[in-house]
N, C-alpha and C positions, 0 to 999 in steps of 0.2 A: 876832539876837544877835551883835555881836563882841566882838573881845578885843581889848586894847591892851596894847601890850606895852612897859617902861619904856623904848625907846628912841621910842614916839611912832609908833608904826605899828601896824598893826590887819591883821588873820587872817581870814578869813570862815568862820565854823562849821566849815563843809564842810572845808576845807580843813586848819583845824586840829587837827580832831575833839575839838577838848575843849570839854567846856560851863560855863566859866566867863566869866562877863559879863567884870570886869577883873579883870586881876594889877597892882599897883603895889608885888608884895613886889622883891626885888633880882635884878638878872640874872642870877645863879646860879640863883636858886627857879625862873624864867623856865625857862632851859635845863633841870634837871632835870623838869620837865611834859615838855617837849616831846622828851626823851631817856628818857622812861618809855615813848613808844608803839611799839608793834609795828612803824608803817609808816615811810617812807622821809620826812622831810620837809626840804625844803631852802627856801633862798630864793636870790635875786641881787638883784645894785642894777640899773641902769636900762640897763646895758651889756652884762647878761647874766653877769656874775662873781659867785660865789657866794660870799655873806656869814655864812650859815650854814649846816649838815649835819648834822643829829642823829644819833643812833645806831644807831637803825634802816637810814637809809639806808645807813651805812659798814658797816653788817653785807650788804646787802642786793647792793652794788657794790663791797664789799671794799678802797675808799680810804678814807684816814681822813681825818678833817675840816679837820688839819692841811696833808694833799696836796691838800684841794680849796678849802680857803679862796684866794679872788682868783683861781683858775684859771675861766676860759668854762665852762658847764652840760654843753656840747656835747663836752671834753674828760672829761667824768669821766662820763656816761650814755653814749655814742657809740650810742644808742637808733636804730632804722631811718627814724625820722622827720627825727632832729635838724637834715637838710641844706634836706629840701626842706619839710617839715609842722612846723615844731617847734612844740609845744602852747603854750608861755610867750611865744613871740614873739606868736603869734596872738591870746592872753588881753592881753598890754601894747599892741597894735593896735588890738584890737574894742572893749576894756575886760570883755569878754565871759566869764563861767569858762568853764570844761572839766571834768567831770566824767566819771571811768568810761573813761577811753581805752584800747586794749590797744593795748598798744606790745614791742617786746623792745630790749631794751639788750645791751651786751657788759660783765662784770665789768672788775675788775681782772687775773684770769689770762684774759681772753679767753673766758670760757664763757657763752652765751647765756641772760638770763634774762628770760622774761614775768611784764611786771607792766600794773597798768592805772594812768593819772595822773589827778591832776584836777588843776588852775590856776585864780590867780586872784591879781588886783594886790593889788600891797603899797602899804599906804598914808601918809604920815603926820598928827601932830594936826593937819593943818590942813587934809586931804583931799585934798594934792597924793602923785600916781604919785611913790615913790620905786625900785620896783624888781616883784618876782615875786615869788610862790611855788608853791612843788608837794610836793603831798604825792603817796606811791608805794605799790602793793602786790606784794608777794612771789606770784606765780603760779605761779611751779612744781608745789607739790602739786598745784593744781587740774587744770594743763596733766596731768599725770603720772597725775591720774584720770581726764578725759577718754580719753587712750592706752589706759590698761588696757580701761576701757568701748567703746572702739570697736575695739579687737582679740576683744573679745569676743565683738561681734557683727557682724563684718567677716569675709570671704569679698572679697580680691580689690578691687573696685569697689561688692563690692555690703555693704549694711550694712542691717540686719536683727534684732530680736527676736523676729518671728513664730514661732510653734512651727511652722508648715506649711514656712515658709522655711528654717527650721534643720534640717528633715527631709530636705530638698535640700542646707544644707551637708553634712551626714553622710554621705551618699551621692556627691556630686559627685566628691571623690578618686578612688573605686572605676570611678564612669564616666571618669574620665577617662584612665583608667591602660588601658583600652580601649580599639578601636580601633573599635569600633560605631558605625554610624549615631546619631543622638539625633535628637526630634522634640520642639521646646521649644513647646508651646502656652502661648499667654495674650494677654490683651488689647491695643490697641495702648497702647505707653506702660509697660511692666509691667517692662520691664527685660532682655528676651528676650538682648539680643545682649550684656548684660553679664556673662550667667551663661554663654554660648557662648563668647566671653572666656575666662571664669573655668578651663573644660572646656581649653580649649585651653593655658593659662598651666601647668595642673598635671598636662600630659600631659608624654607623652616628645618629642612637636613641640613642645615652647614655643618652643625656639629657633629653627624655622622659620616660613616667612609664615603671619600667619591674616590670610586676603581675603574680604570680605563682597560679596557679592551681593545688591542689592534685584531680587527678581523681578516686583515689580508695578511698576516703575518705568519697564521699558523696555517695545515695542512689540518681539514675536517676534522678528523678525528681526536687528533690537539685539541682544536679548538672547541668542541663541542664537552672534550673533559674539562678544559680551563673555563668553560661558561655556566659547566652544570655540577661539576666535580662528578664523583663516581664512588661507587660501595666496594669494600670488601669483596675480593673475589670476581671483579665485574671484567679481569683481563689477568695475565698469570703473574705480571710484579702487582697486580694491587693488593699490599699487603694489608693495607687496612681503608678505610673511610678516609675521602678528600673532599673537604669542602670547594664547590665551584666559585665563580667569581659573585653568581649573584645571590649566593649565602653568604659571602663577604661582604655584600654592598648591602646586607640587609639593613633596612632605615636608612639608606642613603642614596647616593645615586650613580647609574653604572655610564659609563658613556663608553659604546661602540662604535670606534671609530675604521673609518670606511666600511662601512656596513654593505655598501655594493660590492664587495667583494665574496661574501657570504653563498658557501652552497645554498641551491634549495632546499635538500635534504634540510639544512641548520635553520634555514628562514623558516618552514613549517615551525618548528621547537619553539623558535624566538615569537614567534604569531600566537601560537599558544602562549606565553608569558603574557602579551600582550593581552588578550581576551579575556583570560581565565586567570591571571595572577600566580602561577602554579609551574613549575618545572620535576623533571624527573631525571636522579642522579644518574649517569648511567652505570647499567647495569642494575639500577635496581626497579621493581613493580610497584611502587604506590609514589604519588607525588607529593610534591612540598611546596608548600604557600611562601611568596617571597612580596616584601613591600619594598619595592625597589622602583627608582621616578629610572625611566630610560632617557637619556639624551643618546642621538644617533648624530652621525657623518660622516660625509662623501664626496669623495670630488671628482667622482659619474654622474652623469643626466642619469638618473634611476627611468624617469619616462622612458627615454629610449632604450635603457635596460628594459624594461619591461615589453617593449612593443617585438624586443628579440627573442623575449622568451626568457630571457637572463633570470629575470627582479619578478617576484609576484605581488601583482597589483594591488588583493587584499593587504598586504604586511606593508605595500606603501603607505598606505592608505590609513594606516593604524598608526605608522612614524610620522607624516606628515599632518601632524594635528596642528603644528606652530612650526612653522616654518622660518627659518634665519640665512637671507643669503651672503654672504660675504662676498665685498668685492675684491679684486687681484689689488695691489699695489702700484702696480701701472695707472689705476685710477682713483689713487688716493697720494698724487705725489705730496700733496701738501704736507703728510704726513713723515714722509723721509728723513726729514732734519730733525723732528723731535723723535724718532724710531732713533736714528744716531746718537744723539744724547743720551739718549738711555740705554745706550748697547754700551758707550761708552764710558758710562758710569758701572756699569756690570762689569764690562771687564778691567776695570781701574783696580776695582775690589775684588773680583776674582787671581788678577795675575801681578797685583800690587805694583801698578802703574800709573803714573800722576800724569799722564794726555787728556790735555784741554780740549784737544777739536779735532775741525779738519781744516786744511787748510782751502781758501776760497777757490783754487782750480782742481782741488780733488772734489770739494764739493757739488762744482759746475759737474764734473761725471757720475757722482752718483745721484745726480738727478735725472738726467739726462737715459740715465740706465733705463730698462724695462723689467726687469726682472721677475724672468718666467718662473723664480723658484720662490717670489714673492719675499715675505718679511723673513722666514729664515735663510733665504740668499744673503739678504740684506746685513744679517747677524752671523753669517758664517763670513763675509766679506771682510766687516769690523775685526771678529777674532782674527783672519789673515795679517787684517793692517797689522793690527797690535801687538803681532808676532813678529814682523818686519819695523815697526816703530820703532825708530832709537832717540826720535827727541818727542818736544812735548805736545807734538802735531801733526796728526797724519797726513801727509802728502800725497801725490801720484803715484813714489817709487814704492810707497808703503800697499797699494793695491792690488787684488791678481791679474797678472798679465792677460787673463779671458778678459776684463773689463777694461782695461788700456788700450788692446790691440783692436785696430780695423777704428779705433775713436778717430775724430777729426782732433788736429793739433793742437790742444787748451792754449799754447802759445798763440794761437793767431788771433790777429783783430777783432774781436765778439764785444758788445753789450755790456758791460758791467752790471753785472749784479747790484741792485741798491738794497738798500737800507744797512742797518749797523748788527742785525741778529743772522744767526743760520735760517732761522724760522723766516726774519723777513724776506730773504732771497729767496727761501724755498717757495713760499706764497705769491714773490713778484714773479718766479720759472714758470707757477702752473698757469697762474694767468696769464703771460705773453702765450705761451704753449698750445691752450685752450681757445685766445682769442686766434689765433694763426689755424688749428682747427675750423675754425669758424668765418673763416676770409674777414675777420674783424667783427660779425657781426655779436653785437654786444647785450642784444636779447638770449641769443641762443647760449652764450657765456654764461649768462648772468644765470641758467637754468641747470647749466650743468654742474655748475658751482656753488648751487645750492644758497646763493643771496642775489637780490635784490637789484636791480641794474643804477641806483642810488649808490649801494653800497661798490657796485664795481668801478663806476665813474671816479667817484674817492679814489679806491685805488690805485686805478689808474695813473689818478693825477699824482697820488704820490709818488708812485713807483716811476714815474716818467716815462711809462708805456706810450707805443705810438698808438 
């Protein structure tokens, strides 16, 4: 369908949003259509000078259409692309539209506004390029609800709707305001060192160092200099005095991660720290007092280390004063779809890419996923898409072939996902998922799920679960 408009130019659908084949009433009637819609619509001639500006947009960028008539596009959106990516240039090049871009502009007083564009050439009767156009959306509300929803369930780094995870927001403060040991168990991938972070940021050392320790990473003797440093002369390159990690962490907080990894030999040293507050460089004979909060973790059953002989019980028994278990991802799918967005948004910013989503049969897979390698599978997955993305939407092809292959066919007959969010599909997946778990039964749902069998009935009935 297009429009043609009495000056001999023609709109493409999309762009114009209105569904009239032609107007051949007068340019006035012309202009009031296209000054009734809500969004932003402009054009330029072939130079880039804008020829018109409806009313939407001058509401939308605060010029009015008299200040933008024959001024450059790029004068009156000053949008974060306009210099090196602008959408209209690259539509007048390819002949190519644009649809759905998220772009942010600056108004007229200078206040940042997200909106998304689409583009697409201006034509005339004779199907020669006369110019551009771009219609525009007002994003703020949405941007402004996103915020709310992820302060909501944001902790720090970490972002979450799990009831299991929010029972750790609730508590985290109170650990942290402590100066206890913490022993963070949970799988590799699970988020361990971002809630150790989290402990640290909302204690009374935030403002000193937090220094992490990988303890399975070095071989003893490494790692016993990198946790204690070493003197002068303590082996034949030390040519002088090395601070260890937890003279660096002094006043702050050191987190040793997989600590089940740890010789005994080193566990003894660390137990001392623990008891006595005090380590000894090596190589040298008199110790040094350190105030340093230990956070530890692991993603070994330390008990069953311990019952081999592995792990010594005292040194558990000193880390394990507050204990935090994380659960895998596989039991937090609610959480998948806001993990996405936010992987999303990182890597928008990191590899300067404007991808709004996923699309709804890549999303049915990575719900559906397990993933043993938990949230950083989840985030190394994204970074693949993203590397594979060439439009503004991750799809199937955009995924790694380990997570497509051996899947059942997203093509075939299945369920529609409801509601209108990622997050709401995500929410109606765990519940049909949970309740199929449970041969339906809607107490034992309602328990796993951490609400209310009121609150599941609701959903239910939204979501059009059987």
């Amino acid at each position: 369908m297009e429009m043609e408009s009495p000056h001999g130019f023609e709109l493409t659908p999309y762009c114009a949003m209105i569904k009239i084949v032609k107007i051949r009433e007068p340019d006035k009637f012309f202009r009031v259509i296209l000054n009734s819609i809500a969004d932003g619509v402009f054009t330029t001639d072939s130079e880039g000078k804008i020829t018109f500006l409806n009313k939407g947009a001058e509401e939308i960028t605060g010029f009015s259409s008299k200040e933008a008539l024959g001024r450059y596009c790029f004068d009156i959106f000053r949008a974060d692309i306009c210099q090196t990516q602008c959408a209209l240039k690259e539509t007048l090049k390819t002949k190519r539209e644009i649809t759905n871009r998220p772009v942010t502009i600056l108004n007229k007083a200078g206040k940042k506004v997200p909106i998304n564009i689409s583009t697409a050439v201006l034509r005339n009767e004779k199907g020669q390029i006369i110019g551009g156009v771009e219609t525009f959306r007002d994003l703020s509300v949405i941007e402004e609800l996103k915020k709310e929803l992820f302060q909501k369930y944001t902790l720090g780094d970490i972002i979450s709707k799990n009831y299991l995870i929010h029972d750790i927001f609730n508590i985290l403060p109170n650990i942290a305001e402590s100066d206890s040991t913490v022993l963070i168990q949970g799988a590799s991938g699970t988020g361990k060192e971002l809630f150790a972070k989290a402990i640290h940021n909302l204690s009374r050392r935030k403002e000193k160092p937090f220094i992490k320790v990988n303890c399975g990473a070095l071989p003893d003797t490494l790692l016993e200099s990198e946790l204690f440093g070493y003197v002068r002369g303590a082996f034949t390159d030390a040519k002088k005095d090395k601070p260890g990690r937890f003279a660096l962490a002094n006043g702050g907080t050191i987190f040793l991660d997989e600590v089940g990894d740890m010789s005994p030999s080193l566990q003894v040293k660390l137990l001392r720290v623990l008891q006595e507050k005090e380590y000894e460089p090596l190589g040298s004979t008199s110790p040094r007092k350190t105030d340093v909060r230990i956070i530890a973790a692991t993603n070994k059953d330390l008990s069953k280390l311990i019952s081999e002989g592995k792990f010594r019980d005292d040194l558990f028994y000193r880390l394990n004063v507050v204990k935090i278990e994380l659960p895998p991802l596989s039991q937090r799918r609610e959480d998948i779809a806001l993990l996405i967005d936010a992987f999303i948004q990182k890597f928008n910013t990191k590899m300067g890419k404007q991808i709004v989503g996923v699309s709804d049969q890549a999303l049915r897979l990575l719900l559906k996923h397990d993933y043993p390698g938990n949230i950083r599978e989840l985030e190394n997955i994204i970074e693949h898409a993203f590397v594979l993305c060439k439009g503004d939407r991750i799809d199937l092809d955009c995924l790694p072939k380990e997570i497509t292959v051996n899947q059942e066919k997203i093509s075939s007959p299945t369920m529609p996902l409801p509601g209108e969010t990622p997050i709401d599909r995500a929410e109606a997946e765990v519940i049909k998922n949970t309740l199929k778990k449970y041969n339906g039964n809607r107490i034992k749902t309602a328990q796993e799920l951490g609400i209310d069998r009121t609150t599941l009935w609701r959903k239910i009935k939204k979501y059009g679960l059987p």
